[in-house]
C-alpha positions in Angstrom: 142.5 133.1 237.0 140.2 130.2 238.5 137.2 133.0 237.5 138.5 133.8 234.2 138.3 130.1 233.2 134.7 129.7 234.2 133.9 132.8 232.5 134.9 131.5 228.6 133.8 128.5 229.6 130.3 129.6 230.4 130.8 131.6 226.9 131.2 128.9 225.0 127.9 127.0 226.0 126.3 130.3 225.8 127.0 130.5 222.1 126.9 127.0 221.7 123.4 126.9 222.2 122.7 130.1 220.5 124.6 128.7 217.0 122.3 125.3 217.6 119.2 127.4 218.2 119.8 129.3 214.6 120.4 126.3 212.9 117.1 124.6 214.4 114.9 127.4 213.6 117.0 128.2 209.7 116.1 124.5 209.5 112.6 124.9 210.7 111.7 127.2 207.9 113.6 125.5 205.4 111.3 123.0 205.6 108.4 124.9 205.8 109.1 126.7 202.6 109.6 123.4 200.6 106.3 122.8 202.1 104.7 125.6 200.7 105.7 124.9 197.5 103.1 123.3 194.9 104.1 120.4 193.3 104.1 121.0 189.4 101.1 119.6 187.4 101.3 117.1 185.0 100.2 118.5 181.1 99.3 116.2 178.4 101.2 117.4 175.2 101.9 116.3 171.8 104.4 117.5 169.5 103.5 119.4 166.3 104.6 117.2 163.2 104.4 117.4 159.3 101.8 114.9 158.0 99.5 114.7 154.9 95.9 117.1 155.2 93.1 117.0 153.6 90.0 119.3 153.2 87.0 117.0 153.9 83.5 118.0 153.1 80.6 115.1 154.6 77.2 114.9 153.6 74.3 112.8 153.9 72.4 111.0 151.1 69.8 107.9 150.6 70.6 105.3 148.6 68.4 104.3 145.2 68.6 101.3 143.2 70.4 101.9 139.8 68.0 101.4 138.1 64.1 100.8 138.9 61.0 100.0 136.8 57.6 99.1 136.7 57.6 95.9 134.1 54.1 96.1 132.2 52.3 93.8 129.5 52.9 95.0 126.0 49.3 93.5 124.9 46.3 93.1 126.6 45.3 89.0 128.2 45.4 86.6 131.4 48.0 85.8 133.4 48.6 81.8 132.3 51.8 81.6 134.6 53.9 83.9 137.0 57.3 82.5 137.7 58.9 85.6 140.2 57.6 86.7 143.3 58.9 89.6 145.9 62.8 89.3 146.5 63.6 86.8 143.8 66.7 87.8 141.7 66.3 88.1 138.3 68.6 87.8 135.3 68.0 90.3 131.8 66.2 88.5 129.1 64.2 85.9 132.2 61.1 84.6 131.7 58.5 86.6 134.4 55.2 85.8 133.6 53.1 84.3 130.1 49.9 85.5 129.3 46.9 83.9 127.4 45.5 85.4 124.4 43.2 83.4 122.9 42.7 85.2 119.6 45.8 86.4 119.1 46.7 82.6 117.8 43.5 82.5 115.1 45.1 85.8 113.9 48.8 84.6 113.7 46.9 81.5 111.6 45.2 83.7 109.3 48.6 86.3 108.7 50.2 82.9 107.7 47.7 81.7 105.5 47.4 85.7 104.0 51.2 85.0 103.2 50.8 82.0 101.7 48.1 83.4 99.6 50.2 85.7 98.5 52.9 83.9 97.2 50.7 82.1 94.9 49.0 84.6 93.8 52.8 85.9 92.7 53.5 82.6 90.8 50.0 83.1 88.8 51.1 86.7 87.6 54.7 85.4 86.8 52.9 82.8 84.9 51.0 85.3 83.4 53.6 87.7 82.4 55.7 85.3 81.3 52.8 84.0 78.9 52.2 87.2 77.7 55.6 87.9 76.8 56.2 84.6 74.8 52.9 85.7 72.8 54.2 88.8 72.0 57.5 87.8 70.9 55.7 85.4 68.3 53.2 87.9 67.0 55.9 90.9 67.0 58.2 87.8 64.6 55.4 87.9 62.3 54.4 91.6 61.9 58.2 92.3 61.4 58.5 89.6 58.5 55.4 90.8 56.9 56.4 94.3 57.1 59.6 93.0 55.7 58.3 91.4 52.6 55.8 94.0 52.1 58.6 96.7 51.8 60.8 94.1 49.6 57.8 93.6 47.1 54.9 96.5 47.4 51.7 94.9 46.7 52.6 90.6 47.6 51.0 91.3 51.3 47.6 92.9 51.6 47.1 95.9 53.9 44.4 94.3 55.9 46.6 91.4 56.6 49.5 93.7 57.8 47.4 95.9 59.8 46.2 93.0 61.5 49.8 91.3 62.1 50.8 94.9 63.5 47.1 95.1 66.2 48.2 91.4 67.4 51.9 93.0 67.8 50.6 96.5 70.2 47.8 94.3 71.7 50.8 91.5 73.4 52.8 94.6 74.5 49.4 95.4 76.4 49.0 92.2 77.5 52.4 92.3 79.0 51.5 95.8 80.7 48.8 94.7 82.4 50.1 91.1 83.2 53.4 93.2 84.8 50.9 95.6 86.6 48.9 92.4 88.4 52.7 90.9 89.2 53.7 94.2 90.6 50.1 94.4 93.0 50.9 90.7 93.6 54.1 91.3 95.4 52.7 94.9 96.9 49.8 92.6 98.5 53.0 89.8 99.4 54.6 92.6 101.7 51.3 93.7 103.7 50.7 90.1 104.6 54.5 89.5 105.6 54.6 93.0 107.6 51.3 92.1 109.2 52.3 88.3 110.6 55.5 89.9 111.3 53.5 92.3 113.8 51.7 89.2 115.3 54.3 87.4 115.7 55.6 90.0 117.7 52.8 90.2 119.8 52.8 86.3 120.4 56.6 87.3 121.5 54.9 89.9 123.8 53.3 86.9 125.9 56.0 86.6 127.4 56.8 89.2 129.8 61.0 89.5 130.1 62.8 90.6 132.7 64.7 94.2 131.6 68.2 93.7 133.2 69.3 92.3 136.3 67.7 92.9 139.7 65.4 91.6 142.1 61.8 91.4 142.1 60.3 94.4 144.5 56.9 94.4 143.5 54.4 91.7 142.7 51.5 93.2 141.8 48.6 89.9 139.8 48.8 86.2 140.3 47.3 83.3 137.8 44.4 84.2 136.4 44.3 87.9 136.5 43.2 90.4 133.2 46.1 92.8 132.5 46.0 95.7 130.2 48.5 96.9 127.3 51.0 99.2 129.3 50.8 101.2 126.4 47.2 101.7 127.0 45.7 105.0 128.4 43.7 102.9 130.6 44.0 103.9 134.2 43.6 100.1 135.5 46.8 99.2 132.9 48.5 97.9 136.8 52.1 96.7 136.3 52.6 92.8 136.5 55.7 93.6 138.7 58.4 95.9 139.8 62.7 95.0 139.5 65.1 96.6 140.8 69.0 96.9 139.8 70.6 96.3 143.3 74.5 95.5 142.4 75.0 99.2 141.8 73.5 101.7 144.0 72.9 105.7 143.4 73.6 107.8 146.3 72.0 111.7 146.0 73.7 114.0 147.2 73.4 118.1 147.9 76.4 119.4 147.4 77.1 123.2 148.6 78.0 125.9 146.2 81.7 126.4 147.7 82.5 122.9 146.7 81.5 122.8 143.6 84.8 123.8 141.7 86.1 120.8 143.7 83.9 117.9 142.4 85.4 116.0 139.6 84.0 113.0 137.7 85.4 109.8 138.9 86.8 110.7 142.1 86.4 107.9 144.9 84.6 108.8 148.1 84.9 106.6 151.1 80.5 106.2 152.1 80.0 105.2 155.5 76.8 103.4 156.2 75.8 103.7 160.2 73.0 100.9 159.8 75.4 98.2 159.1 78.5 100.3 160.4 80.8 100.1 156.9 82.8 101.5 154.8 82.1 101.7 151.2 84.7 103.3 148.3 82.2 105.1 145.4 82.6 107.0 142.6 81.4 110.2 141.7 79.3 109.3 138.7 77.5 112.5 137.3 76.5 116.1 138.6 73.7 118.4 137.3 76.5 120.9 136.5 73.9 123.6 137.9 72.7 125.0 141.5 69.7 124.9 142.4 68.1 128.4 142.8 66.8 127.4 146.4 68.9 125.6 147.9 72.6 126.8 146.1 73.2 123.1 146.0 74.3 121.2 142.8 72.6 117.7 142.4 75.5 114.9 142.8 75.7 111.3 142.6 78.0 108.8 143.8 77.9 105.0 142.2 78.2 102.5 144.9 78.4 98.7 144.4 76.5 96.2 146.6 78.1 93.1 145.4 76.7 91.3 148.4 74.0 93.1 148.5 74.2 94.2 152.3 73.0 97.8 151.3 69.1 98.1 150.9 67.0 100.7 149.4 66.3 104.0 151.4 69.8 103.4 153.5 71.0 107.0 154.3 75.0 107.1 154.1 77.6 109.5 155.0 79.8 110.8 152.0 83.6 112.5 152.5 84.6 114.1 150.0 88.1 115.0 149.5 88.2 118.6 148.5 91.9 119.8 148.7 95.2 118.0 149.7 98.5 119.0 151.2 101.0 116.6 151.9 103.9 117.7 155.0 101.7 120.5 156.9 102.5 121.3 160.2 99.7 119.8 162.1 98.2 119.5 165.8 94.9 118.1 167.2 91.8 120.1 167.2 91.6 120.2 171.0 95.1 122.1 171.1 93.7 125.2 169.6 92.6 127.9 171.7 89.6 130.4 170.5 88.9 133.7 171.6 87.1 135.7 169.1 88.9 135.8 165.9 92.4 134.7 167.1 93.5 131.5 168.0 96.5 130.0 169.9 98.2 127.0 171.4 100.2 126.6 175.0 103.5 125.3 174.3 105.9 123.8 176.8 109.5 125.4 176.1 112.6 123.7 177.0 112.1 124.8 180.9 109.0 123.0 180.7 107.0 126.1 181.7 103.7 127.3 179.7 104.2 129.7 176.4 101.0 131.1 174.6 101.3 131.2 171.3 98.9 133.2 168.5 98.8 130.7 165.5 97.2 131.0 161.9 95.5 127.7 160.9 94.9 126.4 157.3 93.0 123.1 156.5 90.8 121.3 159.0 90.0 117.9 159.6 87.8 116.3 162.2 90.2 115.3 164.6 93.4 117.5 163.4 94.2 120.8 161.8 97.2 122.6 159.9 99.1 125.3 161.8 100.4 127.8 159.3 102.7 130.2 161.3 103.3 130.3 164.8 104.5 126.8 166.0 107.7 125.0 165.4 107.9 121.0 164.6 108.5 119.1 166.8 107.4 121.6 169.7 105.3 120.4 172.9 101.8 121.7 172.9 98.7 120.8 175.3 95.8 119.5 174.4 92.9 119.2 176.4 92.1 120.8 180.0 93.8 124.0 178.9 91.7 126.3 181.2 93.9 124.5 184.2 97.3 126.0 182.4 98.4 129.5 182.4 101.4 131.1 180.7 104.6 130.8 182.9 103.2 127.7 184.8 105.7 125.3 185.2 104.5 121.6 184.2 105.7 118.0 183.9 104.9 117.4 180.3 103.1 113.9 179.7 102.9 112.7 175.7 100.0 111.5 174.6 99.7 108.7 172.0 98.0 108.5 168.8 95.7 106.1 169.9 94.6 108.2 172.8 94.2 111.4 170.4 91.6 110.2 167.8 94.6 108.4 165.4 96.5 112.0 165.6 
């Protein structure tokens, strides 16, 4: 019996330590296997969300002064005075520079006195006419009452003394001819002499070389002293006296690719970035050739842009969006979500189990930093962006969002 005792005894440590030996060694490679499983990688993700899109086109252009001339001298003389030099601004209607022309004066003199001349040669053939006609009127009187009388009672006035009466009559309507001829050349020779001091006075006006409109003075190109030409001259050494420029309003040029052509519109505004001074500028689109240049299949555009501090310079180059289509609630995601290979194109979306999907989308408009998703992707929905070689469908990840601010403004 003693025996029998010792014997289930002696079982009982036996499987005592069998049962603790399984569970050590169960335990051992419990622990081993959560060993050898990775930890799950963290995935930067963004959800897909309905914003405004817009189909941007940027191009490059210099900017031009509005306007830009070469102011010459309208008649030929010296430099008396030059009141502008380079960079001064300049109103229309300013006073640049005077010049001297010394017989231009003794020819103004002599148009005046011509005019004066003139008129009294006008007053002598009034006088004249006038004279003539109060002559005639008297003779006419006396060949009309002699007629008269001579009809009343045949024979009481003598032929000879009628036919005289009636030569004194058609001799005073002569005279008045004549004196109404000399009145006539009088007043001819009146309007020659006004129409020539009116064209020197005009040229003494033309000493004074005006600013065209307003701008600032580019150019200075003779100081006191110097002989300018007539800019209407021929003369090769006609040199301009200086250049202005119309700075408040600059052009921009710009080459503007055949498939945007049906989307340019007069008036549209353009945000113009300048990288020199690192601004933004609003223009407007201004005027377009309305043709394509055989060469290039680019249609000359301009865009009006005001320098009302006049921070932009001549020669600048600038960067022009324009805005060729809009859609407002698109289903968008950042550029560096998309996924290329050949002609398709996909996203990896994490799904509710927060494992990797692949997804084949169709894409629509394209900005720099974002792009419509036509078909394929749900709002809302978790996709990756950036690193995406690291991912791989079925992966399981701990999904990280990614702000706006680190996404380009997404």
């Amino acid at each position: 019996m003693r025996n029998n005792r010792k014997f289930y005894v002696v079982g009982a440590i036996t499987l005592t330590i069998v049962g603790l030996a399984w569970f050590l060694f169960n335990s051992h490679r419990v622990r081993a296997s959560q060993l050898e499983t990775p930890l799950a990688e963290t995935a930067p993700v963004v959800l897909a969300e309905r914003r405004p899109i817009s189909n941007l086109l940027t191009l490059s252009g210099e900017f031009r002064p509005f306007q830009e001339v070469d102011v010459h001298a309208k008649i030929a003389g010296y430099i008396r005075k030059i009141y502008v030099d380079v960079g001064d601004h300049i109103t229309a209607g300013q006073t640049l520079a005077v010049l001297e022309v010394p017989e231009l004066s003794a020819q103004v003199q002599g148009a005046d006195a011509a005019v004066r001349r003139t008129k009294d040669a006008i007053r002598r053939a009034q006088s004249d006419l006038n004279r003539a006609e109060s002559l005639h009127a008297a003779t006419h009187l006396d060949y009309t009452r002699l007629k008269q009388a001579s009809v009343a009672r045949p024979g009481l006035i003598a032929e000879q003394e009628l036919d005289d009466a009636m030569a004194k009559d058609k001799e005073g309507e002569a005279q008045i001819s004549a004196d109404e001829a000399a009145f006539s050349e009088a007043q001819n020779q009146m309007d020659i002499a006004i129409a020539e001091q009116k064209q020197l006075g005009a040229m003494s006006d033309y000493t004074k070389i005006v600013a065209p409109f307003n701008g600032v003075v580019t150019k200075r190109l003779v100081d006191t002293g110097a002989l300018v030409q007539a800019g209407t001259s021929s003369n090769t050494q006609a040199l301009p006296v200086v250049s202005v420029a119309e700075t408040d309003l600059f052009r921009l040029t710009l080459p503007v690719p055949e498939s945007a052509v049906p989307s340019v519109r007069l008036g549209t505004s353009v945000k113009v970035h300048v990288a020199a001074l690192n601004r933004d500028f609003i223009g407007k689109v201004a005027r377009f050739s309305d043709d394509l240049n055989e060469e290039t299949r680019t249609m000359h555009t301009e865009v009006d842009v005001p320098n009302k501090n006049s921070s932009i310079v001549s020669g600048m180059y600038a960067d022009v969006t324009l805005t060729l289509s809009n859609k407002n609630g698109a289903l968008v995601v950042p550029v560096q979500a998309i996924r290329h290979s050949g002609p398709q194109t996909s996203v990896l979306v994490v799904n509710a189990r927060d494992q990797v999907e692949e997804r084949e989308v169709q894409l629509g408009l394209e900005e720099p930093d974002r792009v419509e998703v036509l078909s394929g992707l749900m709002p809302n929905e978790r996709v990756i962006v950036g690193s995406q070689n690291q991912f791989r469908a079925g992966d399981r990840v701990v999904p990280q969002v990614v702000t706006a601010k680190n996404q380009g403004g997404f």
